[in-house]
mmCIF file of the N, C-alpha and C atoms, coordinates in Angstrom:
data_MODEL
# 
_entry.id   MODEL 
# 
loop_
_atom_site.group_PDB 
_atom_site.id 
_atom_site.type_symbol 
_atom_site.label_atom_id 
_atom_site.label_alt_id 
_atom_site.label_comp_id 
_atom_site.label_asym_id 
_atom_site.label_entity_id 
_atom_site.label_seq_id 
_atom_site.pdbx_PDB_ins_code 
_atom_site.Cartn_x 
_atom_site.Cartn_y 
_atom_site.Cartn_z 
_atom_site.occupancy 
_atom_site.B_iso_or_equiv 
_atom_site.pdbx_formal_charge 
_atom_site.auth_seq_id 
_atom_site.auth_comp_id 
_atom_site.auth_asym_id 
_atom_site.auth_atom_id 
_atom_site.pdbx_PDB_model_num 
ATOM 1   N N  . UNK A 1 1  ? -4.785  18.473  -12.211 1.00 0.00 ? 1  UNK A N  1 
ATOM 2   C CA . UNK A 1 1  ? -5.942  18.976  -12.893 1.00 0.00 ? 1  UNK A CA 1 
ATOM 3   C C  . UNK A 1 1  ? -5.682  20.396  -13.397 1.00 0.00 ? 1  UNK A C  1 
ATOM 4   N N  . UNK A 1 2  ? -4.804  21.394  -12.717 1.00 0.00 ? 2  UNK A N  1 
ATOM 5   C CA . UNK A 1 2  ? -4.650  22.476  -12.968 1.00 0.00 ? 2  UNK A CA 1 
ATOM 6   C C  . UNK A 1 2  ? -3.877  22.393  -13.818 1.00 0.00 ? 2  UNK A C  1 
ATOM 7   N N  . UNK A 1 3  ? -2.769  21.909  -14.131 1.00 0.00 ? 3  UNK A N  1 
ATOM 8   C CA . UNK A 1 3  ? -1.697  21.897  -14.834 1.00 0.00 ? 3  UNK A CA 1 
ATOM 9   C C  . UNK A 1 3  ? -1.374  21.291  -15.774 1.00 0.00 ? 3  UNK A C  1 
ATOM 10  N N  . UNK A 1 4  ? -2.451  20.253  -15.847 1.00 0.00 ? 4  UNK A N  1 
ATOM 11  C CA . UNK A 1 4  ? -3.020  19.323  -16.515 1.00 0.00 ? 4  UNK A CA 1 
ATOM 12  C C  . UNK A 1 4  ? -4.119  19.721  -17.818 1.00 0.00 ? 4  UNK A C  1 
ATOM 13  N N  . UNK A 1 5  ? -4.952  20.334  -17.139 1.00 0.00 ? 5  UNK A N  1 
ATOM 14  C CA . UNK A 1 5  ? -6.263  20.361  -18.098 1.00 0.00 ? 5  UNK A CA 1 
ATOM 15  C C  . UNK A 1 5  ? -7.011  19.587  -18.206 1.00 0.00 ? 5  UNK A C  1 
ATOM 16  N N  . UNK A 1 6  ? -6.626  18.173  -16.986 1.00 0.00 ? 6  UNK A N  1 
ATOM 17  C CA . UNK A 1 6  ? -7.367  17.088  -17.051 1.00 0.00 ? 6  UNK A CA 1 
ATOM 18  C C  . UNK A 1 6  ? -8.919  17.526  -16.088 1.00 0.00 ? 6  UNK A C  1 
ATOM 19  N N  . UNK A 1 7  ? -9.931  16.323  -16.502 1.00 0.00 ? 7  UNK A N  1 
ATOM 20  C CA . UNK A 1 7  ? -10.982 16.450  -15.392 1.00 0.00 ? 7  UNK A CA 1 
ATOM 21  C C  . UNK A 1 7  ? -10.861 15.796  -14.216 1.00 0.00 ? 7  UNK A C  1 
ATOM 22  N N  . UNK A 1 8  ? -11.895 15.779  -13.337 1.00 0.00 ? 8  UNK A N  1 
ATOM 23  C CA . UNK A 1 8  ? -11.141 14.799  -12.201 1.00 0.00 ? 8  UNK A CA 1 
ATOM 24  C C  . UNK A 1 8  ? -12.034 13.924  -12.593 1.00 0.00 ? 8  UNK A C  1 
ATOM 25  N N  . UNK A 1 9  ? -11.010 12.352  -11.992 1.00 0.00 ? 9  UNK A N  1 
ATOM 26  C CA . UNK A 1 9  ? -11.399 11.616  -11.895 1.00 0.00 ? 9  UNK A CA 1 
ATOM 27  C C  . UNK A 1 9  ? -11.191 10.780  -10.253 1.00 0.00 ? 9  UNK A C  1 
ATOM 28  N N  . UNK A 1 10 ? -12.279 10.347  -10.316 1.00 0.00 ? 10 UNK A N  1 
ATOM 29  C CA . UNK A 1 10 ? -12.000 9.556   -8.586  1.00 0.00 ? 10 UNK A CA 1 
ATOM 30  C C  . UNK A 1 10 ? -11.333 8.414   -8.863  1.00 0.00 ? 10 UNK A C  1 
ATOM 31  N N  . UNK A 1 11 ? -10.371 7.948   -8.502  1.00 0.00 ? 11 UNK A N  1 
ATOM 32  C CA . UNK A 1 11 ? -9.352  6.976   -8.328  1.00 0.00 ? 11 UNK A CA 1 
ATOM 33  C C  . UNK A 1 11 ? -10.196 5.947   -7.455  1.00 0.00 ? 11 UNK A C  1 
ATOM 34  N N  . UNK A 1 12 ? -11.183 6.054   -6.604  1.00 0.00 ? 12 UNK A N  1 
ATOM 35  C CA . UNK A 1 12 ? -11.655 5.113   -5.702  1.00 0.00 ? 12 UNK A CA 1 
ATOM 36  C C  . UNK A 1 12 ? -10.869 4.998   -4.534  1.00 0.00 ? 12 UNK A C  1 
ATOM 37  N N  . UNK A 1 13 ? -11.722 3.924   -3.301  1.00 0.00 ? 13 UNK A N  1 
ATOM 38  C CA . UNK A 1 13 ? -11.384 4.318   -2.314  1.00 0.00 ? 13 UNK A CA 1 
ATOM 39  C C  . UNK A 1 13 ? -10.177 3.622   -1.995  1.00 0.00 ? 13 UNK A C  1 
ATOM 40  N N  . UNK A 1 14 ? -9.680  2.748   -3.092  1.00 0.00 ? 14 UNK A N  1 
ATOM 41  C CA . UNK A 1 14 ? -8.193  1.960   -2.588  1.00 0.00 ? 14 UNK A CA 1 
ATOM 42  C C  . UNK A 1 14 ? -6.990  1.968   -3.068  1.00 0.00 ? 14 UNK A C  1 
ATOM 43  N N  . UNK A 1 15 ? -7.072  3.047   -4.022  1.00 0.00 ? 15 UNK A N  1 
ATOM 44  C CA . UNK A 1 15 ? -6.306  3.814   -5.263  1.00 0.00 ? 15 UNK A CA 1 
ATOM 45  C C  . UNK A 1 15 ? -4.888  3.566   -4.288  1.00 0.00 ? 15 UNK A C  1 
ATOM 46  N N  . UNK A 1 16 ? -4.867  4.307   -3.051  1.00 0.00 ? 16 UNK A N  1 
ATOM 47  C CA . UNK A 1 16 ? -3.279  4.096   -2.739  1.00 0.00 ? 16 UNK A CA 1 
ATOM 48  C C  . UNK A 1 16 ? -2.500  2.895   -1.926  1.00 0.00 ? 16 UNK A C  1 
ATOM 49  N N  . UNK A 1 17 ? -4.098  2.097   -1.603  1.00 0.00 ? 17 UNK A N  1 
ATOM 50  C CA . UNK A 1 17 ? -3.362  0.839   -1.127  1.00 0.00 ? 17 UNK A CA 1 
ATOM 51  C C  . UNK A 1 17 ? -2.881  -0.208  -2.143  1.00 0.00 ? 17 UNK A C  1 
ATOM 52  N N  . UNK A 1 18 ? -3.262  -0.255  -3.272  1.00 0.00 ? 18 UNK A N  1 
ATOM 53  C CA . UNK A 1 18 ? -2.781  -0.963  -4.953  1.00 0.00 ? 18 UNK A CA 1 
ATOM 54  C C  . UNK A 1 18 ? -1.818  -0.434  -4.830  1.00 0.00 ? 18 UNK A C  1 
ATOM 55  N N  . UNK A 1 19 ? -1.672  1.016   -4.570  1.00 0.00 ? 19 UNK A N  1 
ATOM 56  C CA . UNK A 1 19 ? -0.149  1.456   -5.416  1.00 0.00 ? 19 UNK A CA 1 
ATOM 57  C C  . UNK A 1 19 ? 1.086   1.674   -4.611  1.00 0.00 ? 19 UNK A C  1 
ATOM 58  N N  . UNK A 1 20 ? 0.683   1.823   -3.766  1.00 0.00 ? 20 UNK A N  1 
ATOM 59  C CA . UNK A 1 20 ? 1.793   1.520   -2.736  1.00 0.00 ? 20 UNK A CA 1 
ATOM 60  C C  . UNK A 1 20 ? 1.710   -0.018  -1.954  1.00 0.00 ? 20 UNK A C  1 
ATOM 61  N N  . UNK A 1 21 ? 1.445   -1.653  -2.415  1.00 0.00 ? 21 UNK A N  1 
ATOM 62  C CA . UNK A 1 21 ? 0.919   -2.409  -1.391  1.00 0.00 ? 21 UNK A CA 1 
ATOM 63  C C  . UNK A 1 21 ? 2.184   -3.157  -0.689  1.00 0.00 ? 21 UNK A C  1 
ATOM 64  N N  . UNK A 1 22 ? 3.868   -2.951  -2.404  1.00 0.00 ? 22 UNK A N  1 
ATOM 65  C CA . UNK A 1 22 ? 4.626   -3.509  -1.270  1.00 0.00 ? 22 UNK A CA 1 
ATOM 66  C C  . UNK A 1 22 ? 5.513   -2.611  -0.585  1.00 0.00 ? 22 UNK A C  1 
ATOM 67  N N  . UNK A 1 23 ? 5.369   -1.222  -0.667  1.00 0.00 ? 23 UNK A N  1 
ATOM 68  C CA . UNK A 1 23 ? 5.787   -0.659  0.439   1.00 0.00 ? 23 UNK A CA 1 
ATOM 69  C C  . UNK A 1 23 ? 5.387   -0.527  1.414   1.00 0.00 ? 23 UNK A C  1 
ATOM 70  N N  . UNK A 1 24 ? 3.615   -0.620  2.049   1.00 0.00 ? 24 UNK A N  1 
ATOM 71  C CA . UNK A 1 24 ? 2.897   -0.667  3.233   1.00 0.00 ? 24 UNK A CA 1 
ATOM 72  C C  . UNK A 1 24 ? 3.367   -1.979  3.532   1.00 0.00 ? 24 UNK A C  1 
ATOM 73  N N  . UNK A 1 25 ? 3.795   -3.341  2.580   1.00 0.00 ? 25 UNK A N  1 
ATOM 74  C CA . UNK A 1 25 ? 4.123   -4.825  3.306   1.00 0.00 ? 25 UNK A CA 1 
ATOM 75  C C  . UNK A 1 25 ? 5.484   -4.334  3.935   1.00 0.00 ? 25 UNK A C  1 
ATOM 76  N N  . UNK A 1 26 ? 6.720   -3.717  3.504   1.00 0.00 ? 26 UNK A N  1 
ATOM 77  C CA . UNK A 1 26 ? 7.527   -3.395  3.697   1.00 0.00 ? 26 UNK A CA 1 
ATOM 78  C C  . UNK A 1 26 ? 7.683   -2.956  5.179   1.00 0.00 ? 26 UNK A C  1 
ATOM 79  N N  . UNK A 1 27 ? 6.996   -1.442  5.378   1.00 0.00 ? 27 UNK A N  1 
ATOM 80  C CA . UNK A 1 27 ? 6.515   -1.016  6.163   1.00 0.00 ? 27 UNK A CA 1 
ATOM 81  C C  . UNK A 1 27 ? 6.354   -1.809  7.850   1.00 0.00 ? 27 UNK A C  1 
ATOM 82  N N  . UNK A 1 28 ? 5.143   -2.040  7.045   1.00 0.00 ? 28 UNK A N  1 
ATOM 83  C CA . UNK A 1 28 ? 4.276   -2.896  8.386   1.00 0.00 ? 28 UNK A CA 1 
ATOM 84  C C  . UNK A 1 28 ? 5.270   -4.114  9.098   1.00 0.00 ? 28 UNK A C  1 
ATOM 85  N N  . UNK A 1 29 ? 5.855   -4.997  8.164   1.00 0.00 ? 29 UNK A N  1 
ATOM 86  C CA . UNK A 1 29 ? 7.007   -6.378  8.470   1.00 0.00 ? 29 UNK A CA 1 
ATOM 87  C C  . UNK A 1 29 ? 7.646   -5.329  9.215   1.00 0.00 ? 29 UNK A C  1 
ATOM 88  N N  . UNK A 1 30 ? 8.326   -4.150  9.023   1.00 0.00 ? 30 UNK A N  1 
ATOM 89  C CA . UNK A 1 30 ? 9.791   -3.576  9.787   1.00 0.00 ? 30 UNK A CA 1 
ATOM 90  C C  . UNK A 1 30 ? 9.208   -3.152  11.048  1.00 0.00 ? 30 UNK A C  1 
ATOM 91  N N  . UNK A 1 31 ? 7.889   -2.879  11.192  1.00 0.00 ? 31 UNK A N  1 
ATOM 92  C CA . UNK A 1 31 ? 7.275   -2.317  12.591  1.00 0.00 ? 31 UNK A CA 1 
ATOM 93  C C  . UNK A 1 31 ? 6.854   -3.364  13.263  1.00 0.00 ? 31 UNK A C  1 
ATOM 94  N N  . UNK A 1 32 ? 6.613   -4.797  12.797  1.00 0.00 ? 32 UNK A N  1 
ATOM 95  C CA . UNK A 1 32 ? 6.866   -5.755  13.811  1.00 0.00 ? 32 UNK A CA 1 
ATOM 96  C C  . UNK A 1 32 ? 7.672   -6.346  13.906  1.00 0.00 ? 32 UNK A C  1 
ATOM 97  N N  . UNK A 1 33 ? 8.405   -6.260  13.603  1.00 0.00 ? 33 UNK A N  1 
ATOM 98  C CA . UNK A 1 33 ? 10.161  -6.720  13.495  1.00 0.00 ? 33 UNK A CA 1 
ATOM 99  C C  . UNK A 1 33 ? 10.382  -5.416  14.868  1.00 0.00 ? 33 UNK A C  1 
ATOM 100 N N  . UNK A 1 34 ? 10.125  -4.551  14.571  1.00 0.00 ? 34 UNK A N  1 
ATOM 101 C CA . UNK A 1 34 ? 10.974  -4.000  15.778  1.00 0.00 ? 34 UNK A CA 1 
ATOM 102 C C  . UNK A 1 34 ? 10.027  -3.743  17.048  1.00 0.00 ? 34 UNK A C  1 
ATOM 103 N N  . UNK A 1 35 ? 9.047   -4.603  16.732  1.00 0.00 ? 35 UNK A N  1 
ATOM 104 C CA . UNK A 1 35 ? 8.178   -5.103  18.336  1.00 0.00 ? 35 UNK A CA 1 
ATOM 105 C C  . UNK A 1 35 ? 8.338   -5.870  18.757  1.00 0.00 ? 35 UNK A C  1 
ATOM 106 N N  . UNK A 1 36 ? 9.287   -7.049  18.834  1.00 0.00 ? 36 UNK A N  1 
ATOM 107 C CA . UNK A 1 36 ? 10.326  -8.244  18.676  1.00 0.00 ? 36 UNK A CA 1 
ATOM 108 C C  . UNK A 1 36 ? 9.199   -9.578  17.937  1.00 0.00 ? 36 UNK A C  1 
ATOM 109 N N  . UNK A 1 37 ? 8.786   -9.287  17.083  1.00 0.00 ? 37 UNK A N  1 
ATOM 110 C CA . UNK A 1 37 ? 7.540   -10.359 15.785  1.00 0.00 ? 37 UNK A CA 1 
ATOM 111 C C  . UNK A 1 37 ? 8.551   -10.800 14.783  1.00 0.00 ? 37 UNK A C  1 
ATOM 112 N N  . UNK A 1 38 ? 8.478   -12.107 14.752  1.00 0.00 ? 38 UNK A N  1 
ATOM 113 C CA . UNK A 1 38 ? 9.214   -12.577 13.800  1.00 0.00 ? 38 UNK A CA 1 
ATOM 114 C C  . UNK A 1 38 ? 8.293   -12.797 12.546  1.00 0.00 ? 38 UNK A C  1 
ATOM 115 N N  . UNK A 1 39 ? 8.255   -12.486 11.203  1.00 0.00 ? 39 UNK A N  1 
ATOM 116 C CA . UNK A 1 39 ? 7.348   -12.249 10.463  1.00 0.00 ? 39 UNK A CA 1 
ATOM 117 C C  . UNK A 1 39 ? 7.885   -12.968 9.459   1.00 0.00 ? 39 UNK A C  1 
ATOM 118 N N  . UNK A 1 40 ? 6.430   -13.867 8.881   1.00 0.00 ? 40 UNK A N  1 
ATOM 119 C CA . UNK A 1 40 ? 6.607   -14.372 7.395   1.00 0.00 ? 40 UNK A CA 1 
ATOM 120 C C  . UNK A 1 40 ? 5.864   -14.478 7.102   1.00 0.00 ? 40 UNK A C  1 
ATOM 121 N N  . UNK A 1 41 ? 5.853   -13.370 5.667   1.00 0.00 ? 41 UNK A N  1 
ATOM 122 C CA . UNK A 1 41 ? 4.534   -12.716 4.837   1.00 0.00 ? 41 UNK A CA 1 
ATOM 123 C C  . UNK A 1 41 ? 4.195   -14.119 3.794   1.00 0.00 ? 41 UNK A C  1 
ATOM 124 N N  . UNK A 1 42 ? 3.027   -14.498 3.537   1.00 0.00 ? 42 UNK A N  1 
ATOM 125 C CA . UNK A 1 42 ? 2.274   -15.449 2.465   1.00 0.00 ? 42 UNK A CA 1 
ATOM 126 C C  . UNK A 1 42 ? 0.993   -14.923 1.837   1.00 0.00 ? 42 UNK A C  1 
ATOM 127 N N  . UNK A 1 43 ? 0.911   -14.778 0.906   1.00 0.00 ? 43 UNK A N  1 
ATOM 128 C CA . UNK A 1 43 ? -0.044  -13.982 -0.026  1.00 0.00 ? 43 UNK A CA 1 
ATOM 129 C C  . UNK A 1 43 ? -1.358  -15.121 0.128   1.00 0.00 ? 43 UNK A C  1 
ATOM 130 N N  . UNK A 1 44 ? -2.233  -14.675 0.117   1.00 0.00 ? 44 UNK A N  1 
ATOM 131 C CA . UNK A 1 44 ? -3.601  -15.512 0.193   1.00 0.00 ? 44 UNK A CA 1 
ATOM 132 C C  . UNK A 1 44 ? -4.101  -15.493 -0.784  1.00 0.00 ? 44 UNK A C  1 
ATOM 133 N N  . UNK A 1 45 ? -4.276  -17.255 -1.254  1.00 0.00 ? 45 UNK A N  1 
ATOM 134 C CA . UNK A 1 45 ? -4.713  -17.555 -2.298  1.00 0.00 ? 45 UNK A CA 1 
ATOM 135 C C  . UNK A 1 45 ? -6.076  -17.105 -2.811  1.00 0.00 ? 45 UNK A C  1 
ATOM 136 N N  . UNK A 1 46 ? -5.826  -16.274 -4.056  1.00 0.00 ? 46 UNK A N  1 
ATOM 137 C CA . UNK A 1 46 ? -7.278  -15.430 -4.525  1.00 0.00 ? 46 UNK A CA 1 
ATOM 138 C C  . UNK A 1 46 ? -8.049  -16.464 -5.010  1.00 0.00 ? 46 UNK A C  1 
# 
C-alpha cells in the first residue's frame, strides 16, 4: 500500500489458505508421515 499507492483491500478470511493450499497439503501429509500415518490425499467431490 505504501509503495504501491494502492488502497487496501481485504483479501478475506481465506486469502492464504487458496494460495498456499498445496503447500499446507504438502505440509500437513509430511507431518503425518512422520507420526508413522500412512497418507492418501483424495480431493472431495465439489
Amino acid at each position: 500500500m505504501l509503495t504501491s499507492g494502492e488502497l487496501y483491500r481485504d483479501l478475506g478470511p481465506h486469502h492464504f489458505d487458496h494460495r498456499a493450499k498445496a503447500a499446507n497439503t504438502r505440509r500437513l501429509v509430511t507431518r503425518l508421515q512422520n507420526l508413522g500415518y500412512a497418507v492418501q490425499i483424495t480431493p472431495l467431490a465439489a
